[in-house]
VMD Tcl script that draws the C-alpha trace (Angstrom):
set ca {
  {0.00 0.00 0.00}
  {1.57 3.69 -1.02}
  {1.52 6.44 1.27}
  {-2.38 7.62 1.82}
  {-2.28 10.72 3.61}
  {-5.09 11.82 6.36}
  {-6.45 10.72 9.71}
  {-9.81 9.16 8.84}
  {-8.00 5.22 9.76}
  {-5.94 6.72 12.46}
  {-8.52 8.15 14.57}
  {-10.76 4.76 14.98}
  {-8.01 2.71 15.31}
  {-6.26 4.77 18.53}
  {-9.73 4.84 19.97}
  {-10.17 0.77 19.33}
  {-6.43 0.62 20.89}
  {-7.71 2.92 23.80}
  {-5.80 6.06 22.86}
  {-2.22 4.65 23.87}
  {-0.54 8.19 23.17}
  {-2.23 9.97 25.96}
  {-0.43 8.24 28.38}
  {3.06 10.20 27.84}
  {4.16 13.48 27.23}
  {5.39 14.72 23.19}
  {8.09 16.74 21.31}
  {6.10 16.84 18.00}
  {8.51 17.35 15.05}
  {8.24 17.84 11.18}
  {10.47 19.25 8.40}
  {11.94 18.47 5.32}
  {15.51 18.17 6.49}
  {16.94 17.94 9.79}
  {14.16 16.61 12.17}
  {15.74 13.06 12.64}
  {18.78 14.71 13.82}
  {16.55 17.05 16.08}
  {14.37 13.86 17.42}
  {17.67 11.82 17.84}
  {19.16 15.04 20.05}
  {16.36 15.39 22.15}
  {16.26 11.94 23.03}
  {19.81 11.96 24.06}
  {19.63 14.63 25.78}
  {16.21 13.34 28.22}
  {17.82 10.07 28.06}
  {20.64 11.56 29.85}
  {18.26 13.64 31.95}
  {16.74 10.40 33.56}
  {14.01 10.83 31.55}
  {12.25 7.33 29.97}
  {12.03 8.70 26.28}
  {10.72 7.00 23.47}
  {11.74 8.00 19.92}
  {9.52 7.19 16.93}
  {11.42 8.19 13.33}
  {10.99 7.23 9.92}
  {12.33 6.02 7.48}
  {13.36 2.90 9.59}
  {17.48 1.93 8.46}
  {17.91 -1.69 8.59}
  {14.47 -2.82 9.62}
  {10.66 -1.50 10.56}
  {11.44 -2.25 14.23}
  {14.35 0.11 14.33}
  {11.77 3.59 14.03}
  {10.81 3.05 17.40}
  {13.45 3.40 20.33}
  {13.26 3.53 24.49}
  {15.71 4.89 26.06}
  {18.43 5.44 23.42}
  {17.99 1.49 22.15}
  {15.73 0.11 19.67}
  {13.39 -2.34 20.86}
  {13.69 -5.98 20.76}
  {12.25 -7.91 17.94}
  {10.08 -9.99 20.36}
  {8.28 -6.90 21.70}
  {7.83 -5.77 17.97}
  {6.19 -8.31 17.01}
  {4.20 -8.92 20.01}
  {2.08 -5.27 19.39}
  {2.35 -5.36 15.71}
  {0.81 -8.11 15.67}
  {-1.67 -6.93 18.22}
  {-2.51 -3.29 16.54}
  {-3.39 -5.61 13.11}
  {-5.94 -7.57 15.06}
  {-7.09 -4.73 16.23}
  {-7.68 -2.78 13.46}
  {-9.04 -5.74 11.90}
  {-11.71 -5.85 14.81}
  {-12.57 -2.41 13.90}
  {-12.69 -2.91 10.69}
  {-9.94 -0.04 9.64}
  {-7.51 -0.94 6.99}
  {-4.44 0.95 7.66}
  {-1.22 2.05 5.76}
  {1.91 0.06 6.83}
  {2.96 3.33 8.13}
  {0.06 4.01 10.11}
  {0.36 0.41 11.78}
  {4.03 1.21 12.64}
  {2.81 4.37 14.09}
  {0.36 2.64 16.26}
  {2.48 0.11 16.96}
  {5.06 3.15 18.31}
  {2.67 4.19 20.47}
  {2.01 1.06 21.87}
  {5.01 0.41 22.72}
  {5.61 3.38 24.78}
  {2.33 2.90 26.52}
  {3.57 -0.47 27.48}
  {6.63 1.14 28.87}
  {5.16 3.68 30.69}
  {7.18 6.18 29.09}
  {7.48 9.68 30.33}
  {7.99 11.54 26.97}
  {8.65 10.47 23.53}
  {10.11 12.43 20.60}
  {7.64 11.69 17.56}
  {8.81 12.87 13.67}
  {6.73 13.25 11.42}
  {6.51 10.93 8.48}
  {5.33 13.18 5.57}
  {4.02 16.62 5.75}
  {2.56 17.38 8.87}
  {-1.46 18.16 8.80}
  {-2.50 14.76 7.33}
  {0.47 12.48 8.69}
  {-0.65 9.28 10.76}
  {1.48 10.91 13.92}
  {-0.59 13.83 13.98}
  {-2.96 12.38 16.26}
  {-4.68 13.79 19.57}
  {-2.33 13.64 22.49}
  {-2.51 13.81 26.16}
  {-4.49 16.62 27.21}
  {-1.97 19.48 27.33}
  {0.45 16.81 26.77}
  {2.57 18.25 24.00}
  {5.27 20.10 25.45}
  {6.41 21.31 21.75}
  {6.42 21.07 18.68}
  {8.97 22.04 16.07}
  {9.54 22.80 12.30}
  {13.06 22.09 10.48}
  {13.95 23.27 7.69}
  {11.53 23.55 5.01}
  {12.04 22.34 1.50}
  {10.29 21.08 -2.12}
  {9.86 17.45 -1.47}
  {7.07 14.84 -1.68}
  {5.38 17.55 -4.16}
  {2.98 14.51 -5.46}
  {1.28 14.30 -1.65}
  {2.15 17.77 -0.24}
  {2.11 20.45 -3.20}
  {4.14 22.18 -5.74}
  {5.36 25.40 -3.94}
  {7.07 25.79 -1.18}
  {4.22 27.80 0.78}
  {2.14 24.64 0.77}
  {4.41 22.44 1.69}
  {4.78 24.93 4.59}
  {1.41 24.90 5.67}
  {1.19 21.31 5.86}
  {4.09 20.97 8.11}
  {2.28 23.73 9.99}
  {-0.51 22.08 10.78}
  {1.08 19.79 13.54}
  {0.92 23.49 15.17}
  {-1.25 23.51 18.86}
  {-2.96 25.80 20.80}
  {-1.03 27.06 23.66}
  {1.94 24.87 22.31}
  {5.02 26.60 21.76}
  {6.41 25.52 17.74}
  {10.37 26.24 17.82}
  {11.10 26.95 14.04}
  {14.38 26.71 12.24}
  {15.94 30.21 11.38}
  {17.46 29.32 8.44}
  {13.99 29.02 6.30}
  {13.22 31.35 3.83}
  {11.15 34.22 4.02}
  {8.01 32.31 2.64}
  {8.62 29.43 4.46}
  {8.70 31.41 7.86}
  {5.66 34.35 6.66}
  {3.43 30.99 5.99}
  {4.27 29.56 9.78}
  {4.05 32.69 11.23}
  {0.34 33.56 9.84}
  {-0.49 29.96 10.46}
  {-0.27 30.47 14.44}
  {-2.89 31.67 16.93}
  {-0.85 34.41 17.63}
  {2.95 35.15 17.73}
  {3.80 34.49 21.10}
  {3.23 30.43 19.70}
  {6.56 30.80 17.54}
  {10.17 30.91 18.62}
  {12.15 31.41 15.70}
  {15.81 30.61 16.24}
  {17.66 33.09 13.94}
  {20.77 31.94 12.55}
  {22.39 35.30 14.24}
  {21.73 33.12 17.45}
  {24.20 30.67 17.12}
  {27.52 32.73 17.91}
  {30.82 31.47 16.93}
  {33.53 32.46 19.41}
  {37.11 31.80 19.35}
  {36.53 27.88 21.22}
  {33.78 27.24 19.46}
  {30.20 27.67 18.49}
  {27.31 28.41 21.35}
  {23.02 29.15 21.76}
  {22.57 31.41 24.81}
  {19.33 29.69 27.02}
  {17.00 31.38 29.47}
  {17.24 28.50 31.79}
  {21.01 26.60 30.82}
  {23.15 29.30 29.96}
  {25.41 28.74 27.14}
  {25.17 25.44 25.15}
  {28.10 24.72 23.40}
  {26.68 23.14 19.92}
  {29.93 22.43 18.94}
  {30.15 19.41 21.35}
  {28.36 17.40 18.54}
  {29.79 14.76 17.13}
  {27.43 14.93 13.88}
  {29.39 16.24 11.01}
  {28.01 19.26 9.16}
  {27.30 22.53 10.07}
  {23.96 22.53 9.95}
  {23.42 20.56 12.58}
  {24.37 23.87 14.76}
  {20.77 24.77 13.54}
  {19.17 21.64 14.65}
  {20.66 21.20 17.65}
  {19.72 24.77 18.67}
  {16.02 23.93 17.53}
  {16.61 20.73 20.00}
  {17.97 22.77 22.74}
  {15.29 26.07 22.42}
  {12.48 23.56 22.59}
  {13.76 22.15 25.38}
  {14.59 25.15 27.44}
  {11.12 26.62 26.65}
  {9.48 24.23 29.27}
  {12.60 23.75 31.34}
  {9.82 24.17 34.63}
  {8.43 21.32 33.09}
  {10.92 18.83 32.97}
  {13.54 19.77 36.18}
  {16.24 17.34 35.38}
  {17.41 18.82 32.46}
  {20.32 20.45 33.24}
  {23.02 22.15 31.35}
  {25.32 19.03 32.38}
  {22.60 16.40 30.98}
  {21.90 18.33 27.98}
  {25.74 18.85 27.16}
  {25.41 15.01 27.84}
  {23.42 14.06 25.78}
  {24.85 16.14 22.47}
  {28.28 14.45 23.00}
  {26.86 11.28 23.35}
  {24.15 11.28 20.61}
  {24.04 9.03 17.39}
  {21.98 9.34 14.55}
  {23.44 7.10 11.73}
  {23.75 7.78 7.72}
  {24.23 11.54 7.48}
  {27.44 12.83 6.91}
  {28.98 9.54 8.89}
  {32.31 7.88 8.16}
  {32.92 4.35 8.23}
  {35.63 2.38 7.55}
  {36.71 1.39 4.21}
  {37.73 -2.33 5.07}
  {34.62 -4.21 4.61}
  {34.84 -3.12 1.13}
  {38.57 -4.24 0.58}
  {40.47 -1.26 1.66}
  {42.87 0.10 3.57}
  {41.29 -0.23 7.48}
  {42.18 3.60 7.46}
  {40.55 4.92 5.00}
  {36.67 6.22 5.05}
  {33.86 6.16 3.37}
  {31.16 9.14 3.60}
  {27.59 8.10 3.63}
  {24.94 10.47 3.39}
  {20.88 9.84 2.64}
  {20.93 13.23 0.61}
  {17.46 12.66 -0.83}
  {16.77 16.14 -2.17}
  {18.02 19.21 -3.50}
  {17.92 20.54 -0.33}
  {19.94 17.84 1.14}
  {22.35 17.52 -1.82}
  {23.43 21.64 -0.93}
  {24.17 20.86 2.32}
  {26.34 17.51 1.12}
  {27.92 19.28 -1.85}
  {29.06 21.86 0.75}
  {30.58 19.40 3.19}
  {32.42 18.18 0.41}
  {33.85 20.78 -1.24}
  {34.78 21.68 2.37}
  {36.09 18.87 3.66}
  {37.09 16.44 1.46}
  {37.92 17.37 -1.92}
  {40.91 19.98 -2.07}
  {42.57 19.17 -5.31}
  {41.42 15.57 -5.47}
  {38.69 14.15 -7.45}
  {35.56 12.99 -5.94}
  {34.30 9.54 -6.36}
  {30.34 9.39 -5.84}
  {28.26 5.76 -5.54}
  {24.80 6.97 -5.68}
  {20.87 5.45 -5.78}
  {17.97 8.07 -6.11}
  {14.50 6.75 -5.85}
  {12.11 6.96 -8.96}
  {11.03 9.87 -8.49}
  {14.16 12.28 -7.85}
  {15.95 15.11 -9.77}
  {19.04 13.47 -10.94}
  {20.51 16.63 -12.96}
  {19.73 18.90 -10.09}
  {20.81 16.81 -7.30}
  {24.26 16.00 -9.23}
  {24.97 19.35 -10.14}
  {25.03 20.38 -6.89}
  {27.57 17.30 -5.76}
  {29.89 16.48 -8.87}
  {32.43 18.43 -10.60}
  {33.41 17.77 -14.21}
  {35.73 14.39 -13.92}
  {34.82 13.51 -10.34}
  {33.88 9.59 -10.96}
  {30.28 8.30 -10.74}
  {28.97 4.40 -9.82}
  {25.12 4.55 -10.39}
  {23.63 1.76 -8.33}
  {20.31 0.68 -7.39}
  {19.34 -0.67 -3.72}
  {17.58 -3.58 -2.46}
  {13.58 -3.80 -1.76}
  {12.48 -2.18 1.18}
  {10.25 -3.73 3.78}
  {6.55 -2.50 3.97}
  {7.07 -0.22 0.78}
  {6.81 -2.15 -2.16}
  {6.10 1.08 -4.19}
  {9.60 2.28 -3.36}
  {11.80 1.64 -6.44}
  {15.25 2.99 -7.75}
  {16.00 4.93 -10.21}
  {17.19 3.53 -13.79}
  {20.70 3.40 -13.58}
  {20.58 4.59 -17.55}
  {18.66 7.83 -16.21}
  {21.12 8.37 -13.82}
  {24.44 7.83 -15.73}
  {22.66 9.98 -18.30}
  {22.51 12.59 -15.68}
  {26.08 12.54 -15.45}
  {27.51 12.12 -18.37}
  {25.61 15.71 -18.93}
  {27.35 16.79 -15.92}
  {31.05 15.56 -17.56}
  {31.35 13.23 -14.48}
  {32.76 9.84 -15.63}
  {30.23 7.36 -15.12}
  {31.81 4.09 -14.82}
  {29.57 0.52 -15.47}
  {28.07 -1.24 -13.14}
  {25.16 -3.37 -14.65}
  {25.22 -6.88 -13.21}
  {27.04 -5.90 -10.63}
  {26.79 -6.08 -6.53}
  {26.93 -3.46 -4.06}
  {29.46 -5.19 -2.59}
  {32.10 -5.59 -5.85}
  {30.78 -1.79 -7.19}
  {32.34 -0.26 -3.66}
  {34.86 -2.23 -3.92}
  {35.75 -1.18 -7.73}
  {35.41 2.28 -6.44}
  {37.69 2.10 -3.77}
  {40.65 0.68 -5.82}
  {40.24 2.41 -8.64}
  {41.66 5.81 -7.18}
  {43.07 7.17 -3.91}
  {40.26 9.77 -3.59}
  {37.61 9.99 -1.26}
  {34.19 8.08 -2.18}
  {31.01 9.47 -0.76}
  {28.04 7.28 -1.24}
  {24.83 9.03 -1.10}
  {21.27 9.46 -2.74}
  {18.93 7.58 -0.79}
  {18.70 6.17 2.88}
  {17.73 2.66 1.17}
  {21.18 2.82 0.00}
  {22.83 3.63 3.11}
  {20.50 0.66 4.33}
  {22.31 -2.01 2.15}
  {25.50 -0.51 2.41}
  {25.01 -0.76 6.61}
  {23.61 -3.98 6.35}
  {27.18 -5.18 4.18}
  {28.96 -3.81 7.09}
  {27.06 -5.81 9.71}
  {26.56 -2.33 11.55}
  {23.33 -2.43 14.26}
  {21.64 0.39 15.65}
}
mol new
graphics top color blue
foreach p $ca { graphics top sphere $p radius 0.5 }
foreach p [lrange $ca 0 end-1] q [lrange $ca 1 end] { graphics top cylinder $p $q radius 0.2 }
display resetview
């Protein structure tokens, strides 16, 4: 089944499950890019504040079970299965016929009713105003809600301009719930939130001139923590300054709320926080190479995405060297616009597909002659890969020049290329 927006399944089957999310507290967050990063900081950072946190994200990386985590750890495939398999027979019984992503939603919120979880930290799985997670919480129980950064994506489901994708991620917006917005949106995206809210004093907008750069290092000044260093975070890219800030503002917006976070447990939880395929290195030896030399993964699925990656990059990897890029896209992605924001002329390119993904059959790759089309157009040398493996066109990469490879496009990539590795979350 493909992705059906709106709430007409959701709502009957909570009820039949006896509204499980009302029993916890919720950081509500949606975005284009950067709200897995924001949902993986917060729960660090309550983790670390003695908090039991859920975290529900999506898409899962190596299977469906590993969207929904307590305390910092995904949950065990026993308990999985156990209220999956419970949420189908009860939707059955009430005769709803959900998505696959709905029934993982349910099934997240199941699962933290079960562990009588303080809080969890819920993204959004597309949009905002008609997503399965945008269900009624505990009374009062959503401490705050948050909007990344806002770009064209899912244009099929969500619209064609950037103000209505906007005012669907604007519509996980509450009364009397403060939304933390990312700064670094444009104008539109920010006018369209702004006139979406009861009133203004519902918006905290962290400007970009917020986050100060000082001579050891990069800091957000709080009402209630003082200075947060951002640049504790392990996460490469400096964007995630912006997210993390968006983490931390939420957070310190209804510090009376939650009285163990402190500046120790939130400076904690940023050093200790993990949030795997963007902008993370692993070692080239799986693949046949030198055990000190890296890979770069990144799930840059959009053009939005693909800036932020191309700047990385250019920044950190490629001086005078050529790049060498192993890439997927879905079907239904901008190859010439994602590339030419990534390759250079003569930078080598490995179009590959990636393995079916669980629960979304509709997901497909693109045509590796579509994307070697793309760029040869771009002058990048596209090398051949039909008929072969993941495995063997890594490996080809790898020995075939000393320069870094980055291997990007989509998170189902990153999946199989994890799953080679025999990484777990």
């Amino acid at each position: 089944m493909s992705i059906n927006l709106g709430l007409q399944r959701m709502k009957p089957l909570m009820e039949s499950l006896l509204a499980p999310q009302k029993t916890f507290k919720v950081f509500h967050v949606a975005g284009t890019n950067g709200k897995g990063s924001v949902c993986a900081y917060l729960s660090s950072i309550l983790y670390k504040s003695s908090i039991p946190v859920g975290r529900f994200t999506s898409p899962f990386l190596l299977e469906p079970r590993d969207s929904i985590f307590v305390n910092e750890s995904p949950i065990s495939q026993a308990l999985f299965a156990d209220v999956k398999k419970l949420v189908e027979q009860t939707a059955q019984r009430a005769g709803v016929r959900p998505t696959d992503f709905e029934l993982l939603t349910a099934t997240a919120m199941e699962v933290f009713n079960r562990k009588q979880l303080d809080v969890a930290v819920i993204e959004v799985g597309v949009g905002g105003k008609e997503d399965a997670t945008n269900i009624e919480y505990k009374r009062r129980g959503v401490l705050g809600t948050i909007i990344t950064r806002v770009g064209l994506d899912h244009q099929n489901l969500l619209g064609n301009s950037i103000k209505e994708i906007a005012l669907q991620k604007a519509g996980i917006m509450r009364a009397k719930t403060l939304c933390t917005v990312s700064g670094d949106n444009v104008p539109e995206v920010l006018s369209t939130i702004e006139t979406q809210a009861s009133s203004l004093d519902q918006i905290s907008v962290v400007k970009p001139d917020e986050i100060l750069s000082q001579d050891d290092g990069v800091y957000l000044e709080t009402d209630s923590y003082g200075k947060i260093k951002l640049s504790e975070t392990p996460l490469n890219g400096d964007y995630q300054y912006m997210n993390l800030a968006c983490a931390v503002r939420a957070l310190d917006r209804v510090a009376k709320l939650l009285p163990t976070v402190t500046r120790s447990t939130i400076e904690a939880g940023i050093r200790e926080v993990q949030w795997q395929g963007r902008l993370q290195f692993i070692s080239a030896e799986p693949f046949g190479g030198n055990e000190d030399r890296k890979i770069l993964l990144d799930g840059a699925h959009n053009v939005q995405a693909a800036s932020s990656l191309g700047k990385f990059v250019n920044e950190n990897l490629r001086g005078d060297e050529k790049i060498t890029w192993v890439m997927a896209l879905s079907g239904n992605r901008e190859a010439t616009e994602i590339l030419s924001l990534l390759g250079r002329p003569g930078d080598k390119f490995y179009a590959v597909g990636f393995s079916p993904v669980d629960t979304m059959s509709w997901v497909v790759p693109q045509d590796l002659t579509a994307l070697n089309l793309a760029a040869k157009d771009l002058d990048l040398d596209a090398v051949p890969t039909e008929g072969l493996s993941l495995q063997t066109v890594i490996s080809n990469a790898l020995s075939s020049c000393s320069a870094p490879v980055v291997i990007c496009g989509s998170l189902y990539l990153i999946s199989d290329v994890l799953r080679l590795t025999k990484s777990t979350l």
